[in-house]
Backbone as a chain_set.jsonl record, in Angstrom:
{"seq": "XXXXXXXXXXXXXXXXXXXXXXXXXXXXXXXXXXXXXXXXXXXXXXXXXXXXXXXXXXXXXXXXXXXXXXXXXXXXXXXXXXXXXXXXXXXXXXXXXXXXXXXXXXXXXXXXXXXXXXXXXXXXXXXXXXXXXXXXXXXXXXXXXXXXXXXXXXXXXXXXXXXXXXXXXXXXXXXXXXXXXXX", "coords": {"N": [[36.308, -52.373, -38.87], [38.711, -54.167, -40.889], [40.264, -53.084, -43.609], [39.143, -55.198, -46.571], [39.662, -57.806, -45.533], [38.82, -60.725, -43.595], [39.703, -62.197, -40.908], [40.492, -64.389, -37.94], [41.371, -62.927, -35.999], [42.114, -60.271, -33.391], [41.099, -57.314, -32.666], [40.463, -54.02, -33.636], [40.822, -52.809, -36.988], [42.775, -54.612, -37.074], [43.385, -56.884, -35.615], [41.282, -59.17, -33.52], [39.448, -60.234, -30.577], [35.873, -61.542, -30.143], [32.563, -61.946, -28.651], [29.493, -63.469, -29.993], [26.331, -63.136, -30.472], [23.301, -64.484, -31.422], [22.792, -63.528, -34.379], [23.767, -61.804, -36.924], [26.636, -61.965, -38.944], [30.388, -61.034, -39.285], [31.896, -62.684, -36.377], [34.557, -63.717, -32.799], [35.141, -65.154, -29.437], [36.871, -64.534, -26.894], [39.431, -66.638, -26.447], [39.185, -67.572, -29.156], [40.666, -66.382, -31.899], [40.512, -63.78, -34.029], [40.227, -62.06, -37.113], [40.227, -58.444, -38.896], [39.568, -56.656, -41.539], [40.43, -53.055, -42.413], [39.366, -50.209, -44.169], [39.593, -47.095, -46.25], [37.466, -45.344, -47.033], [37.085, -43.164, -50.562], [38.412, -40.145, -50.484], [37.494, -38.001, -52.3], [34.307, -36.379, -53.598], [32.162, -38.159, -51.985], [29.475, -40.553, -51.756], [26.211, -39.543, -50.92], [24.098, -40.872, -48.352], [21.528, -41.335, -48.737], [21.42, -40.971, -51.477], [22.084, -44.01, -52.418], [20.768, -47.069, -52.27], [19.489, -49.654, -50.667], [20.957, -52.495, -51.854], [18.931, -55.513, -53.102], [17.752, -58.322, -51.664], [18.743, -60.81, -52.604], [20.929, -59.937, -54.223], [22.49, -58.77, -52.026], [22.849, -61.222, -50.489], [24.489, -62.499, -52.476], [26.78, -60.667, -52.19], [28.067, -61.285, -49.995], [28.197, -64.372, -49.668], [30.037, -64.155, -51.728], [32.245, -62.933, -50.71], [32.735, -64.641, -48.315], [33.479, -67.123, -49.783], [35.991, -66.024, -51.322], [37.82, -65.257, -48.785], [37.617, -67.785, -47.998], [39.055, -68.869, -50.212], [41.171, -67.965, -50.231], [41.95, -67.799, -47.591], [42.946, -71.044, -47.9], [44.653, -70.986, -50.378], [46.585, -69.454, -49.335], [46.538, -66.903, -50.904], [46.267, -64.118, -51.186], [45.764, -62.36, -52.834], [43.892, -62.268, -55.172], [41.339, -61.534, -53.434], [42.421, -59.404, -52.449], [41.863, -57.525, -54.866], [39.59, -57.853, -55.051], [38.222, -55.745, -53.492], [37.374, -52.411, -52.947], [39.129, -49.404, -54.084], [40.361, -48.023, -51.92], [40.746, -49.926, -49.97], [42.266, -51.943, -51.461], [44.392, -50.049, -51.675], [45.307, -50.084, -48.797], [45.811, -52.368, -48.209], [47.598, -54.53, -48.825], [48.919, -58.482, -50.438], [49.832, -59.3, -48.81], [49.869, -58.447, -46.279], [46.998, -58.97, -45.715], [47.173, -61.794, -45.455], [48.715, -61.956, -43.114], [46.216, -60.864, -41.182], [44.379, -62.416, -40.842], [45.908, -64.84, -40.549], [44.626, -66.119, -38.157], [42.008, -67.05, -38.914], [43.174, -69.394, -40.251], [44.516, -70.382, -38.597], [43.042, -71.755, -36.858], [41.571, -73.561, -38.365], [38.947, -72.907, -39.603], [36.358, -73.581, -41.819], [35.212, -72.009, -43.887], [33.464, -72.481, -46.392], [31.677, -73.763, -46.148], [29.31, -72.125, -44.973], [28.474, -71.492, -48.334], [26.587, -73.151, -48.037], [24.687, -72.2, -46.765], [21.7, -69.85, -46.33], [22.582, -66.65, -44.884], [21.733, -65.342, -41.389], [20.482, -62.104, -40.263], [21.308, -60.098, -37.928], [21.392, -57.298, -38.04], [19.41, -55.437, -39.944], [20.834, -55.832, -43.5], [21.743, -52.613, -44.468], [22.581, -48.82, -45.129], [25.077, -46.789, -44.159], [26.982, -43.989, -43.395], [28.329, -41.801, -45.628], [27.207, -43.826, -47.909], [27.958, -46.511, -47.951], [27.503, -50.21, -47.4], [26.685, -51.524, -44.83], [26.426, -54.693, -43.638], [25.451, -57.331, -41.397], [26.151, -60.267, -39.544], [25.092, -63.784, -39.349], [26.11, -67.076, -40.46], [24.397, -69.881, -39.254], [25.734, -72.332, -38.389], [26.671, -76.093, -37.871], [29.697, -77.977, -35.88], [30.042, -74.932, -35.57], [29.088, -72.077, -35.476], [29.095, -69.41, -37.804], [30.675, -65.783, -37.667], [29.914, -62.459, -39.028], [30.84, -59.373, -40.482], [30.446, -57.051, -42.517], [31.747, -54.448, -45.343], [30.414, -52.66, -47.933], [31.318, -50.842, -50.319], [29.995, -48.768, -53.401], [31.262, -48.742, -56.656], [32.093, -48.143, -59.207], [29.139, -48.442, -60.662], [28.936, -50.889, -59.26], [28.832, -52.761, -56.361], [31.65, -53.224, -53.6], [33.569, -54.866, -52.171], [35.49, -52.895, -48.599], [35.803, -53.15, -46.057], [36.234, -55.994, -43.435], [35.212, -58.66, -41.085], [35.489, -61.087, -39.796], [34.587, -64.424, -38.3], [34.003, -67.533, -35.835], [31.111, -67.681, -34.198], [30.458, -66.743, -30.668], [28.775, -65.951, -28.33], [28.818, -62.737, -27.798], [28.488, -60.068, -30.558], [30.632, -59.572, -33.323], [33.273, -57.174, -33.165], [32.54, -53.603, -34.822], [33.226, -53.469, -38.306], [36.179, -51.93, -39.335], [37.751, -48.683, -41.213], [39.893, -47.411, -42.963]], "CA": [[36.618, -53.424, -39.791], [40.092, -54.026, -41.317], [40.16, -53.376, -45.305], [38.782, -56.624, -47.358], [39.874, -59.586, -45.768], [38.106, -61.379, -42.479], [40.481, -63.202, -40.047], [39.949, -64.534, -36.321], [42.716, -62.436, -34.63], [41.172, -59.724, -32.604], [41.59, -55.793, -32.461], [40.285, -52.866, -34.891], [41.716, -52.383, -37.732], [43.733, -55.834, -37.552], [42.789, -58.287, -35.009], [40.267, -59.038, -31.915], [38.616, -61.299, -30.093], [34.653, -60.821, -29.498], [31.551, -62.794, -28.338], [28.816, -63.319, -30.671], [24.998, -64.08, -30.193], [22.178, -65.156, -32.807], [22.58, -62.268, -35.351], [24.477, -61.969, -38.279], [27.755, -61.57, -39.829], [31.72, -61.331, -39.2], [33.847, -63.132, -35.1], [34.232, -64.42, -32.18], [35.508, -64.918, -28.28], [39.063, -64.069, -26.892], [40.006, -68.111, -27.309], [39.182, -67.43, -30.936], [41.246, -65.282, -32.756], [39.399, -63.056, -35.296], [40.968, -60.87, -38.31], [39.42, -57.971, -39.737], [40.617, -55.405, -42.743], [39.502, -51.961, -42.643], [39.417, -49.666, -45.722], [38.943, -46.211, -46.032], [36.723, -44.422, -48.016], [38.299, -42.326, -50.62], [37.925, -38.22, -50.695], [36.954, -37.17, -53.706], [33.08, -37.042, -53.911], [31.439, -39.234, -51.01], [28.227, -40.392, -52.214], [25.402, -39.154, -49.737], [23.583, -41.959, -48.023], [20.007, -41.117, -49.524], [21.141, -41.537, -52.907], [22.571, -45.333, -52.454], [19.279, -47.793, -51.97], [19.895, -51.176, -50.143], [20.762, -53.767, -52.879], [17.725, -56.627, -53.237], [18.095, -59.935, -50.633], [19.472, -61.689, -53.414], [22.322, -59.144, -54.383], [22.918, -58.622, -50.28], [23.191, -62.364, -50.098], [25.635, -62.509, -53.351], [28.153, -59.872, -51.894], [28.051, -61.987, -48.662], [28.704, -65.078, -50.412], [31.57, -64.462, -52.706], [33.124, -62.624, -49.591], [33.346, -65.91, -47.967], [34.108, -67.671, -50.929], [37.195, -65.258, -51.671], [38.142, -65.384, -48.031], [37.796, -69.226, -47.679], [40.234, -69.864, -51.101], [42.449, -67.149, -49.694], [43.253, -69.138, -46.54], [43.081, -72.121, -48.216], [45.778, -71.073, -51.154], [47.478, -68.626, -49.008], [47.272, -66.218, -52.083], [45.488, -63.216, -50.832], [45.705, -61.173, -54.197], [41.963, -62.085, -55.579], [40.582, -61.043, -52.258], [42.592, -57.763, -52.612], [41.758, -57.025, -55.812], [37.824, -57.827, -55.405], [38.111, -54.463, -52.625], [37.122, -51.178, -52.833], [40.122, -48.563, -54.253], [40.753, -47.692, -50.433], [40.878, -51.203, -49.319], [43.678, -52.217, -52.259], [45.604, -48.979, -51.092], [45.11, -49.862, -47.206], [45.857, -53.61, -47.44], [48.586, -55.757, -49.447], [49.13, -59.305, -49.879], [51.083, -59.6, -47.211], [49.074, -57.966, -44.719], [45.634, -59.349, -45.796], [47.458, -62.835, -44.822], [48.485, -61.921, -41.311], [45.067, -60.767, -40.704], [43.279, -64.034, -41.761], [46.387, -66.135, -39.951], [43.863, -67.074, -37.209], [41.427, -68.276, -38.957], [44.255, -70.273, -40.386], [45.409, -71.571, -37.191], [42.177, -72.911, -36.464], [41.139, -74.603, -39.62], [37.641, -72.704, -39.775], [35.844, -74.179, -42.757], [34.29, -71.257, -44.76], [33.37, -73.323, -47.602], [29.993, -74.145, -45.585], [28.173, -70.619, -45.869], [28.012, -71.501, -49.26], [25.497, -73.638, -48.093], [23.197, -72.164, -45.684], [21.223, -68.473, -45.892], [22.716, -66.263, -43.954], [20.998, -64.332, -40.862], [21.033, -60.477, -40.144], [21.562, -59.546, -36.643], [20.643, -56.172, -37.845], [19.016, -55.517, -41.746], [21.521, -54.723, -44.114], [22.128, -50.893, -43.813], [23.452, -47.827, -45.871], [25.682, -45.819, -43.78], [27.62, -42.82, -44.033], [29.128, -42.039, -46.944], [26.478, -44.35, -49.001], [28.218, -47.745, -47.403], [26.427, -51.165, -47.709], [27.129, -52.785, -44.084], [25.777, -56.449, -43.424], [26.132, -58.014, -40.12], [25.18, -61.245, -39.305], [25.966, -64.804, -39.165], [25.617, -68.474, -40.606], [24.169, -70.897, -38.55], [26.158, -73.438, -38.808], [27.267, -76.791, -36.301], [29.901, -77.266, -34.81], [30.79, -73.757, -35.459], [28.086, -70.733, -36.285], [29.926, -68.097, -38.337], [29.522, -64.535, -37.686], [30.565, -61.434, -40.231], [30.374, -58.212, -40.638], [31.288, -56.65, -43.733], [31.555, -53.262, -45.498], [30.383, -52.796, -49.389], [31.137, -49.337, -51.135], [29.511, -48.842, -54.763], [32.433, -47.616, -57.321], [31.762, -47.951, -60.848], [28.35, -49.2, -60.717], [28.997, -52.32, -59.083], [29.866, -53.226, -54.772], [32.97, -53.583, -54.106], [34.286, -54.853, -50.827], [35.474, -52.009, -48.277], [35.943, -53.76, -45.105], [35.373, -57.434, -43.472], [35.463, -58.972, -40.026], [34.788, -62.899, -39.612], [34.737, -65.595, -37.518], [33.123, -68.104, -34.844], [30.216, -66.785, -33.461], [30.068, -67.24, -29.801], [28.321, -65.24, -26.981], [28.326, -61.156, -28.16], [28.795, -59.32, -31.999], [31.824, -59.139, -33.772], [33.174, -55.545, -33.374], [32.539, -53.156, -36.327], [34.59, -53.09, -39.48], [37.367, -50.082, -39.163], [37.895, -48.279, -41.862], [41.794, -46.683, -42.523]], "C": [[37.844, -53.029, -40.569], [39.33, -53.821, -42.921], [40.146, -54.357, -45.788], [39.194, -57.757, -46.761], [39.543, -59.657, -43.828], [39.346, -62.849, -41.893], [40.034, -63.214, -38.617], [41.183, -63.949, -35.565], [41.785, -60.879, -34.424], [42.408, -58.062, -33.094], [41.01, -55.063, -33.459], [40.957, -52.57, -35.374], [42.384, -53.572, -38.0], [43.778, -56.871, -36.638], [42.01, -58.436, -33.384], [39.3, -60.059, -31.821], [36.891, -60.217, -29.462], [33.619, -61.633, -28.904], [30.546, -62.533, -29.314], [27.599, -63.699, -30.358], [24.248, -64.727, -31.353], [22.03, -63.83, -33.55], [22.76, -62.4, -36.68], [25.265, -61.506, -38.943], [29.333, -61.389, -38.923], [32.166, -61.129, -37.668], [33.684, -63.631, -33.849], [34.784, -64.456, -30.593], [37.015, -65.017, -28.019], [39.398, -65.59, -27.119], [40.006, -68.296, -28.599], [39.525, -66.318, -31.664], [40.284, -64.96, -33.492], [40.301, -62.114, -36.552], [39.996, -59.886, -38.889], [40.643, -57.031, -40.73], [39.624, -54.207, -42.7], [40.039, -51.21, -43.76], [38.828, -48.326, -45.743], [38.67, -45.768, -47.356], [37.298, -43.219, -48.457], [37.279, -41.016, -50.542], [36.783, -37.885, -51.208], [34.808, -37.367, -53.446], [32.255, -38.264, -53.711], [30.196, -38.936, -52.227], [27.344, -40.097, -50.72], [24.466, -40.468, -49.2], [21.96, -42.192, -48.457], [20.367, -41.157, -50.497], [21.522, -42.692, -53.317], [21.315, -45.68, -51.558], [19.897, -49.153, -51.312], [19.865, -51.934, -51.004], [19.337, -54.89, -52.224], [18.354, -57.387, -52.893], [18.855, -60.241, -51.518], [20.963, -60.83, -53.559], [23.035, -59.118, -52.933], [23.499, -60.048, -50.413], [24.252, -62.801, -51.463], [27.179, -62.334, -52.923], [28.978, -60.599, -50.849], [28.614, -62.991, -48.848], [30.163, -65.236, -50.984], [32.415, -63.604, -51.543], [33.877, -63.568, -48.606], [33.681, -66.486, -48.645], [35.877, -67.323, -50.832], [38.396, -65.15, -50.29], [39.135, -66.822, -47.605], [39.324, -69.407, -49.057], [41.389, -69.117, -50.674], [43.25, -68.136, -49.041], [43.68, -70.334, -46.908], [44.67, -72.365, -49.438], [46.948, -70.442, -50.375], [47.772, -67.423, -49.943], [46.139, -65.516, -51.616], [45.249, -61.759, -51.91], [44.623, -60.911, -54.985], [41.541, -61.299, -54.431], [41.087, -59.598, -52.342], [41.954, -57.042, -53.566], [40.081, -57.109, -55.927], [37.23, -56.084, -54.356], [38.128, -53.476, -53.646], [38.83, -50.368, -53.692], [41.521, -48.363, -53.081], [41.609, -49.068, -50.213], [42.177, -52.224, -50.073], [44.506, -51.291, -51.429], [46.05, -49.533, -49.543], [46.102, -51.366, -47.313], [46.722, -54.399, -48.907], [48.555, -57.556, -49.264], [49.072, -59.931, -48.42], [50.356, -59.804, -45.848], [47.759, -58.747, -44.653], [46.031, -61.043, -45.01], [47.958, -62.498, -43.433], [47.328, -61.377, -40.718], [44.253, -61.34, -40.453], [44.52, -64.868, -40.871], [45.614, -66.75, -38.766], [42.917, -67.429, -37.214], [41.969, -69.498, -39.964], [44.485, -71.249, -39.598], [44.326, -72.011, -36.922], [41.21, -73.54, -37.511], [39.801, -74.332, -39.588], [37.405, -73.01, -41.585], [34.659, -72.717, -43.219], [33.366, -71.609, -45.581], [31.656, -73.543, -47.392], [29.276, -73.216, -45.419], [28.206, -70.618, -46.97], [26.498, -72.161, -49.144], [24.098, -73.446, -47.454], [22.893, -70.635, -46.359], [21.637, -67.891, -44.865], [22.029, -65.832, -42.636], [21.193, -62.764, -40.516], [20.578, -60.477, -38.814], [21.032, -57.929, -36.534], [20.278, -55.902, -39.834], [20.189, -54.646, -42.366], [21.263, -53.06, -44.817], [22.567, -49.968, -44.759], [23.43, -47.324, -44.713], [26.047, -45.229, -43.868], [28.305, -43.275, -45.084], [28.509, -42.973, -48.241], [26.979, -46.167, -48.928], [27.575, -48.573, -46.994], [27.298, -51.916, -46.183], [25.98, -53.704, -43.939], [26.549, -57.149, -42.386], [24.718, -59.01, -39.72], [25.898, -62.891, -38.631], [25.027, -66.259, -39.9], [25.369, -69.347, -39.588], [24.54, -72.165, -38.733], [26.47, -74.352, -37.397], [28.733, -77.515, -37.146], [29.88, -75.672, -34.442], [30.239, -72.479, -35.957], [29.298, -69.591, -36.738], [29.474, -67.007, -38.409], [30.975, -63.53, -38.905], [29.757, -60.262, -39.988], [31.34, -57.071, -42.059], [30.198, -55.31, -44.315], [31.298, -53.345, -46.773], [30.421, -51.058, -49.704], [31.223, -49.74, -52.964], [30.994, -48.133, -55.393], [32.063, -48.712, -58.606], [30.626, -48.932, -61.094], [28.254, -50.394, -60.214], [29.42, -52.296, -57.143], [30.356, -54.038, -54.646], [33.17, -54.003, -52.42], [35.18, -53.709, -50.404], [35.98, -52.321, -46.855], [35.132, -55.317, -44.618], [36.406, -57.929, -41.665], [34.39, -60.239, -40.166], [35.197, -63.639, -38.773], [33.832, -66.253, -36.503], [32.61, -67.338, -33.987], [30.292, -67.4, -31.792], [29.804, -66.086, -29.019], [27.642, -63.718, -27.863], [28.919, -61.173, -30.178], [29.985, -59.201, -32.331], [31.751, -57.748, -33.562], [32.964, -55.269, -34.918], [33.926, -52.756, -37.008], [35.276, -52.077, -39.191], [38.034, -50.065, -40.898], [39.125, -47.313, -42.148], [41.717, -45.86, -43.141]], "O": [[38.073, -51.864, -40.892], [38.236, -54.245, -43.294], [41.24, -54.905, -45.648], [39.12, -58.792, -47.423], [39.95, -58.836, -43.006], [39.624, -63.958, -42.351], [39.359, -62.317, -38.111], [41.814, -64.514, -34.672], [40.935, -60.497, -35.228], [43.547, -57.831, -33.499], [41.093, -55.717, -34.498], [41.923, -52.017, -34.849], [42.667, -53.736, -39.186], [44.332, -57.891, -37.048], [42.291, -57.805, -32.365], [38.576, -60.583, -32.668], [36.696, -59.148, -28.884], [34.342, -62.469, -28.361], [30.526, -61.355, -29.67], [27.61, -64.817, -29.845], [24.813, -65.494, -32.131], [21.091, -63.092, -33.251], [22.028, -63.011, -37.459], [24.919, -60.584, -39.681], [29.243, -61.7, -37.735], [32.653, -60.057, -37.31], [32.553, -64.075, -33.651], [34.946, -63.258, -30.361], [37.971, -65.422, -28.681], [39.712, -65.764, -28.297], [40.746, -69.101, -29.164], [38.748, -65.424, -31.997], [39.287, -65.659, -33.671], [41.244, -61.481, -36.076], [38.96, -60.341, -39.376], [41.858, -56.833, -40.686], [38.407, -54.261, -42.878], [41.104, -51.547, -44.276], [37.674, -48.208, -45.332], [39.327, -45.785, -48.397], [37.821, -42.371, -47.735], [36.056, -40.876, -50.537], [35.641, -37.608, -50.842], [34.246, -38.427, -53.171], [31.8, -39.071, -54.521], [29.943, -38.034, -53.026], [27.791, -40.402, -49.614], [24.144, -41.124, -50.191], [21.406, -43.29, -48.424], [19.381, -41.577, -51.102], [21.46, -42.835, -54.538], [20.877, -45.062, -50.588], [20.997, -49.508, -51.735], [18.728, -52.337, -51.248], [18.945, -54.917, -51.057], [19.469, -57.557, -53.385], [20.004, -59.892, -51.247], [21.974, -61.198, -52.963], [24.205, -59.495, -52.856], [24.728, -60.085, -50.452], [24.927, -63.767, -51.11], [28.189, -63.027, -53.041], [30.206, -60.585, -50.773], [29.729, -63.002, -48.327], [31.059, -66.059, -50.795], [33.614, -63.826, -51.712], [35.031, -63.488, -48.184], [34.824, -66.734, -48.262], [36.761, -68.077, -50.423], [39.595, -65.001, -50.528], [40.287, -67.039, -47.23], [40.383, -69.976, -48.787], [42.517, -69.604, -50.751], [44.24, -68.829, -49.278], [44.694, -70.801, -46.389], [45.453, -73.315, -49.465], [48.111, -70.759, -50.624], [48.886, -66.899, -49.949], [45.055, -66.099, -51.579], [44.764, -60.639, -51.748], [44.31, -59.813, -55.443], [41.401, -60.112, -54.723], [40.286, -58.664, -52.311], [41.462, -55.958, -53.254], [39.437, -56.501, -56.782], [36.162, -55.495, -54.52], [38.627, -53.516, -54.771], [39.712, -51.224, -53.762], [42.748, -48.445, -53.141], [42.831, -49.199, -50.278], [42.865, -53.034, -49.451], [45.254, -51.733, -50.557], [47.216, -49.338, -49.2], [47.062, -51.474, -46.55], [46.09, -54.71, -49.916], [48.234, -58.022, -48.171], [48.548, -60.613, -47.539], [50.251, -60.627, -44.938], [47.416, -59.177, -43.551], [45.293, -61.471, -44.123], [47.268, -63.014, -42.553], [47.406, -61.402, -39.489], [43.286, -60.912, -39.823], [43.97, -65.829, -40.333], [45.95, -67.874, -38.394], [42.418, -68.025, -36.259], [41.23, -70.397, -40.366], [44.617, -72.465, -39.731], [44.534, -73.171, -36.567], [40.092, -73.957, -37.211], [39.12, -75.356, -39.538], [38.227, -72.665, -42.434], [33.496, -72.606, -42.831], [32.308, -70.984, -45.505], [30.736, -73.496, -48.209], [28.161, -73.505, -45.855], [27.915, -69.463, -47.282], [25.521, -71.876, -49.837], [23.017, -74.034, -47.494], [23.858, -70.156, -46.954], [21.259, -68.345, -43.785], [20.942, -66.254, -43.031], [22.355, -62.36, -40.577], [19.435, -60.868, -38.578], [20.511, -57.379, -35.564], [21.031, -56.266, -40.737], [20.529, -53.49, -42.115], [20.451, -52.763, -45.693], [23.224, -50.646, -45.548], [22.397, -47.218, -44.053], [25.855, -45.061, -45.072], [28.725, -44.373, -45.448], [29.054, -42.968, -49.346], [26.475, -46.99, -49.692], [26.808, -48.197, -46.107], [28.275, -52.655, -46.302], [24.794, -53.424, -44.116], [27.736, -57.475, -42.364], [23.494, -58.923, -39.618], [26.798, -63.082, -37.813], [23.811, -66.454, -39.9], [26.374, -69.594, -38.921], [23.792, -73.035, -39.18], [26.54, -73.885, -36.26], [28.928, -77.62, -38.357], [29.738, -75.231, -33.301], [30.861, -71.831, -36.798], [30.174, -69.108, -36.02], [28.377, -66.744, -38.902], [32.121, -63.742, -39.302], [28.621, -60.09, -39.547], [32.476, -56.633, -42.241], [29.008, -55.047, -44.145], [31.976, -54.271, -47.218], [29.587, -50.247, -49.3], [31.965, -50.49, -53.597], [31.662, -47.268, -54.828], [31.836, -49.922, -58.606], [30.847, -50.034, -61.595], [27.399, -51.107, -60.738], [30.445, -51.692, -56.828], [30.175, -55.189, -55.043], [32.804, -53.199, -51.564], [35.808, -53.214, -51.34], [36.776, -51.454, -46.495], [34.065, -55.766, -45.035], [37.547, -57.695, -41.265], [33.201, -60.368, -40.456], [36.371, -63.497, -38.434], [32.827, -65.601, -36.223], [33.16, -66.553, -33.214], [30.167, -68.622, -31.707], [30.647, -65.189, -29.039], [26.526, -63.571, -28.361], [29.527, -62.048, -30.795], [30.635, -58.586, -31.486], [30.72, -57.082, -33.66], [33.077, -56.031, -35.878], [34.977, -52.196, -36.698], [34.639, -51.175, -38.646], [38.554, -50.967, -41.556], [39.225, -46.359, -41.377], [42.653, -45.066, -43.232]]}, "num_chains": 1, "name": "protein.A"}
């Protein structure tokens, strides 16, 4: 997963096409571009993965939320500077303006409608997770028609609060978005 921001252009690290099934969370088949941002985790004093607890459904389904949210007004303003600034330390350092918008230009070019996982419950493809380093991934997808949305996104804790870290989105079709990459 690219650092903070979810686009349909394909590849690790910055864009790729994937197939998606009935799971849950961030992309989609080579006709559908995908974007991801990866973000690396800084140095200093990893937290260990036994002392970070899985946030409560509701908080999981928050982070999830305002990720699409922040995504959706991105593409929609073209101003990718909230979405930077809601990331991780890493994920500011890793990913600019600039870049966070050519990552996200394809789900630009195909006028995917974010706006509508505000309205449904997501699903998890696999239960959100602590991974190394004490990292909150969530992979899944909205069930939505025409167009099920899948995601997969990274949360690292930094000053009491999760912070976006990495994010990979787009139309679910067939297999899993690849996983977030981290820089």
């Amino acid at each position: 997963m690219v650092s903070s921001a979810s686009g349909r252009t394909g590849g690790r690290g910055h864009h790729a096409s994937a197939r998606f099934g009935l799971a849950a969370l961030l992309i989609a088949v080579a006709a559908a571009p995908r974007a991801e941002a990866a973000a690396q985790a800084p140095s200093p004093a990893p937290v260990a993965p036994q002392q970070v607890a899985v946030p409560d459904s509701l908080t999981v389904a928050k982070l999830i939320w305002t990720t699409m949210a922040a995504v959706d007004h991105a593409n929609q303003t073209g101003n990718y500077s909230v979405l930077r600034d809601l990331g991780a330390p890493s994920f500011q350092s890793n990913n600019n303006a600039a870049a966070l918008a050519a990552i996200f230009q394809g789900i630009r070019n195909q006028r995917l409608d974010l706006s509508n996982t505000l309205l449904v419950a997501p699903s998890y493809e696999i239960p959100p997770t602590i991974i190394d380093g004490g990292i909150l991934r969530v992979k899944g997808m909205f069930p939505l028609r025409p167009t099920a949305i899948a995601f997969d996104l990274l949360f690292q804790p930094v000053g009491g609060r999760w912070t976006l870290l990495g994010v990979s989105i787009g139309p679910a079709q067939g297999n899993a978005p690849p996983a977030p990459q981290r820089r």
